[in-house]
C-alpha positions in Angstrom: -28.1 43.4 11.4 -28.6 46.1 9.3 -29.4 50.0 10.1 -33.0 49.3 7.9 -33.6 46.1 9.6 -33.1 47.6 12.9 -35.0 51.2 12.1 -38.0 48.5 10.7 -38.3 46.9 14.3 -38.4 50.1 16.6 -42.1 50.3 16.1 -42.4 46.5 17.7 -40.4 47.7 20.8 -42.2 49.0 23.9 -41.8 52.6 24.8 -39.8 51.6 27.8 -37.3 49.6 25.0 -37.3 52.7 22.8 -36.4 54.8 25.5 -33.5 52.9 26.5 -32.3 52.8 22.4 -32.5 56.6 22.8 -30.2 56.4 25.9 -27.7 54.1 24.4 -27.8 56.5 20.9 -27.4 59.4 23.5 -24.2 57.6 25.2 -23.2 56.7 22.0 -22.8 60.0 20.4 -21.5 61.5 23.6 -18.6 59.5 23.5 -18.0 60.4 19.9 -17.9 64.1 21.3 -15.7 63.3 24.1 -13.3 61.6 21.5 -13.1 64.6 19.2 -12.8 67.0 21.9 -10.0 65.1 23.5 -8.3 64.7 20.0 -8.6 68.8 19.7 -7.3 69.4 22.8 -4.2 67.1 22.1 -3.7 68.9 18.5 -3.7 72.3 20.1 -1.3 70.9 23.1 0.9 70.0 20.5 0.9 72.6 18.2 1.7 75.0 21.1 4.5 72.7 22.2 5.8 73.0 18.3 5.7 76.8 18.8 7.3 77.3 21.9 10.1 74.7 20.5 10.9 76.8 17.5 10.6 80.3 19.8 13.7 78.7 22.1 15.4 77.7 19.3 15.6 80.9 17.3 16.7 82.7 21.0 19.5 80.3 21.1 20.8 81.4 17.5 20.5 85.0 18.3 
């Protein structure tokens, strides 16, 4: 099913039905943040990890 044909049969659900599309949507997009937070989180982990690896390094050498 497409995102027209869907969109063109909201008005046919009930208000109870269209609330509970809004909810999934809502859950839906949630997740999405969850997902990128999560991946940000894990970037910055890592990039931190990278600089303290090169800071012990360079104290070893000198």
């Amino acid at each position: 099913m497409s995102a027209t044909e869907i969109i063109n049969e909201l008005p046919k659900l009930s208000e109870a039905e269209r609330r509970t599309v809004r909810q999934k949507l809502l859950e839906l997009d949630a997740r999405n943040d969850d997902v990128r937070l999560c991946n940000q989180s894990a970037l910055e982990g890592a990039m931190m990890l990278d600089r303290m690896e090169e800071e012990d390094a360079r104290s070893r050498k000198g």
